[in-house]
LOSEDREN-729204 format. One record per residue (C-alpha): x, y, z; residue in three letters. Coordinates in steps of 0.05 Angstrom, whole numbers, plus 5000, padded with zeros to 4 digits. Layout:
N
XYZALA;...
This chain:
316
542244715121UNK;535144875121UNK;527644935074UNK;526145515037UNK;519245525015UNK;516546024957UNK;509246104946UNK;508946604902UNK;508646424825UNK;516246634801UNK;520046564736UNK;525546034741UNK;530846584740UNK;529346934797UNK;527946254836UNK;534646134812UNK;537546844843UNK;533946634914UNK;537445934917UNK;544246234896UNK;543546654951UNK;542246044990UNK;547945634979UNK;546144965013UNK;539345075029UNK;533844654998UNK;528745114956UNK;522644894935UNK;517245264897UNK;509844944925UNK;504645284883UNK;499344704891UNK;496044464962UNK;499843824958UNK;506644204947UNK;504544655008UNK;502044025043UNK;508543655032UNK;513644185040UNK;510944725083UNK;511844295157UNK;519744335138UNK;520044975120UNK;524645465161UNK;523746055115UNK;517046235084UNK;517246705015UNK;509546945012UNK;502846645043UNK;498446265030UNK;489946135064UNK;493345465090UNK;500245655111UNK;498245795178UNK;494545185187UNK;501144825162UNK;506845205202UNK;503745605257UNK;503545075314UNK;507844895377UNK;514744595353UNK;514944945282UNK;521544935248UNK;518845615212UNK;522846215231UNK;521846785180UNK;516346975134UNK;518147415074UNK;511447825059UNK;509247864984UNK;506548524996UNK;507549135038UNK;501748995086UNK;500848575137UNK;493848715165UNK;491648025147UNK;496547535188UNK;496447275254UNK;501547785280UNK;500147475360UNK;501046805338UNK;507047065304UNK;510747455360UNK;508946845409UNK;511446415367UNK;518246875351UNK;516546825284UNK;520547445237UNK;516647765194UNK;518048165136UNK;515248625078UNK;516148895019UNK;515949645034UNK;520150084990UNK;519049744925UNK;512350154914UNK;514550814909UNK;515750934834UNK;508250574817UNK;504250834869UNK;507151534867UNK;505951524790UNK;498351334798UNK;498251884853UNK;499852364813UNK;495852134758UNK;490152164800UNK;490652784808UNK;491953064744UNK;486052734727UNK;481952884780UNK;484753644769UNK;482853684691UNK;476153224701UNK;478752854647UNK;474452204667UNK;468752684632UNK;473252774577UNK;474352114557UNK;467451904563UNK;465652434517UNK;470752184474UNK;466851474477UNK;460551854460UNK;463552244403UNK;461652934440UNK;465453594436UNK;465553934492UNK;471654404508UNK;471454634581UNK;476555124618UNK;480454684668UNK;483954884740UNK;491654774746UNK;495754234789UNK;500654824792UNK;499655134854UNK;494954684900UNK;497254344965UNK;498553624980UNK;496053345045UNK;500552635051UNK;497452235103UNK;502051635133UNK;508951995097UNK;513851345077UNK;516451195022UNK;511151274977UNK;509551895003UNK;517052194997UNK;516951954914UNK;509752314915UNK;512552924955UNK;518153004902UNK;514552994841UNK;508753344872UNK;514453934886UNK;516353884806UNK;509154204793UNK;510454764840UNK;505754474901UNK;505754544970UNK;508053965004UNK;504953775076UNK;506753175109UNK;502952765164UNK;506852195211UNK;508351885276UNK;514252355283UNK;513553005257UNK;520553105241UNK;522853365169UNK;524053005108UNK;526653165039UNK;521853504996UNK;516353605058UNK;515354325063UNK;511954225132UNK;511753595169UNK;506053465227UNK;503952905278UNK;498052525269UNK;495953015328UNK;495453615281UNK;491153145224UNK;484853605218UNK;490054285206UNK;493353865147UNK;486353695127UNK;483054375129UNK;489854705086UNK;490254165028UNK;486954124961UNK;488453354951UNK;489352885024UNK;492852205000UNK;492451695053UNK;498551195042UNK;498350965115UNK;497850115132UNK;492349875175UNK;492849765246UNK;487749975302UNK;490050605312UNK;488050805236UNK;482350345230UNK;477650915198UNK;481551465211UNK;477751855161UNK;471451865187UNK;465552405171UNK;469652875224UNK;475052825190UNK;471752975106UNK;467853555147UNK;475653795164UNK;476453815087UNK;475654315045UNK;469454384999UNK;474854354939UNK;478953834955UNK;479853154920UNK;481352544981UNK;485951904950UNK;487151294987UNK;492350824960UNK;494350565031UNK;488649995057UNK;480550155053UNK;479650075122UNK;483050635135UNK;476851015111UNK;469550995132UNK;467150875071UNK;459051025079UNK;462051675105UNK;465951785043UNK;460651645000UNK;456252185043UNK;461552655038UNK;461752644963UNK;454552594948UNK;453553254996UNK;459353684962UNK;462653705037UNK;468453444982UNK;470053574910UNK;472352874889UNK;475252224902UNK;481051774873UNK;480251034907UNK;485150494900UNK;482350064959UNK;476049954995UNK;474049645058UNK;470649065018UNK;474448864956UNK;472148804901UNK;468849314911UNK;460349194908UNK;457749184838UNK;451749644878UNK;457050174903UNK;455050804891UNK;461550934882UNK;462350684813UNK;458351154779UNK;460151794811UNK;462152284761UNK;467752504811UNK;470951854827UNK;475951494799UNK;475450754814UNK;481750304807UNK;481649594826UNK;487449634881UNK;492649514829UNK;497050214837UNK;502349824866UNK;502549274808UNK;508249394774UNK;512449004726UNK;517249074757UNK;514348834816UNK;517948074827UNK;524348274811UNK;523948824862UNK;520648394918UNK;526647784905UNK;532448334907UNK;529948524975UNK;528747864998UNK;535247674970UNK;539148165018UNK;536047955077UNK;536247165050UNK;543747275049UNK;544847495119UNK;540346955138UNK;544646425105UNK;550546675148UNK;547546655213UNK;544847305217UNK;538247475227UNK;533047975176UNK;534548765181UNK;530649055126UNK;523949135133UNK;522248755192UNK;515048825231UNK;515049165292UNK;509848815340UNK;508149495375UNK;506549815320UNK;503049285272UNK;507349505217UNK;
């Protein structure tokens, strides 16, 4: 009936789940430029992206009709060209919950008992016992609420935390003890003792935290940004911490990434550095092909994508 393209490297039993879900439909795996030179003009579905893909499918006649997203954002593809072209779109949203929410709260437990210090004492053979705050207690500022931010929410309640949540809609959700608008950002700000950004990028959050917004913050709080580094102003961030305006940091992303080896965030004795990799599960492929495998199999029958598709308006 049609191509199915994958790009992403996957085992041959879950290539095998996609083309039994398929039944009919060519699949091809093209993990070379050749492959992607030779089989990407046929393609009608897409699963991942490639630098040349667009180059190879994005032009006036293309038989490509849905791309299946690796990841959850899409910040980085040609979402015009996309729309104009009615090209579907889809992401993996949803399967980062249990990962990211873990780090999360890892972050802060760590963050919480300054246990960065205690490890490196440990490398140093130092002995240095210390009386440590509590998680127990504190409030959680969740900026961009989704699913992420509900698995957060939930085990962030099993410590006995107040749970604020910041969205779009301010209307409640399980295990949000108070839900706001993006309108009433600087409130959530000035109550919580961690702020977790989880939200995509899109021009309406394209450094949302800004120096305004850390000076919002109070002097004790920890900020953690697992969502995309543009989100944050960055220089500001840095100023922030180096002032005390903020206690601490937790960073997953960055606006440029890797992050510079002359960063002065890398040696900050209150900031934890991780190399965007919260959401890198093991789990991860099999997670990503089960969703794509439920859309895949409405596809196959004639009916278009319903989980996780892009809305234009909103960029995400």
């Amino acid at each position: 009936m049609g191509t199915l393209v994958v790009l992403q490297e996957l085992p041959d039993t879950l290539l095998e789940r996609i083309a039994e879900a398929a039944p009919h439909w060519q699949v091809h795996a093209a993990l070379t430029p050749e492959d992607r030179l030779r089989r990407l003009p046929d393609a009608e579905i897409v699963f991942g992206w490639h630098a040349d893909a667009a180059d190879l499918t994005l032009r006036p006649g293309t038989k490509l009709r849905w791309i299946q997203c690796w990841g959850a954002g899409v910040d980085k593809f040609p979402l015009e060209e996309l729309a104009q072209l009615g090209i579907v779109l889809t992401h993996t949203s949803g399967i980062h919950a249990y990962p990211i929410s873990e780090v999360i709260v890892m972050m802060m437990l760590v963050l919480t008992k300054r246990f960065q210090l205690t490890l490196r004492d440990q490398q140093q053979r130092k002995w240095r016992p210390d009386w440590q705050p509590e998680l127990h207690g504190k409030t959680i500022g969740i900026v961009g609420v989704g699913e992420i931010g509900q698995e957060t929410a939930k085990i962030a309640q099993a410590f006995g935390m107040t749970v604020l949540g910041v969205r779009r809609s301010a209307s409640p959700l399980p295990h949000i003890d108070r839900m706001y608008a993006m309108d009433d950002l600087d409130r959530v700000l000035g109550e919580s003792d961690f702020v977790v950004v989880t939200l995509p990028l899109t021009p309406d959050t394209y450094r949302v935290m800004n120096r305004g917004r850390f000076a919002a913050m109070k002097r004790d709080a920890c900020y953690i940004n697992v969502g995309r580094g543009r989100t944050t102003d960055e220089q500001a961030l840095i100023e922030a911490l180096q002032s005390g305006t903020i206690a601490g940091a937790a960073l997953d992303v960055f606006e440029t990434e890797p992050l510079p080896a002359n960063s002065p965030l890398w040696t900050m004795d209150n900031v934890l550095v991780s190399p965007h990799q919260s959401g890198a599960s093991r789990h991860y492929a099999d997670r990503a092909v089960d969703l794509f495998v439920r859309n895949l199999r409405d596809y196959a029958q004639g009916r278009p994508p319903a989980i996780n598709c892009i809305d234009w308006r909103k960029r995400y």
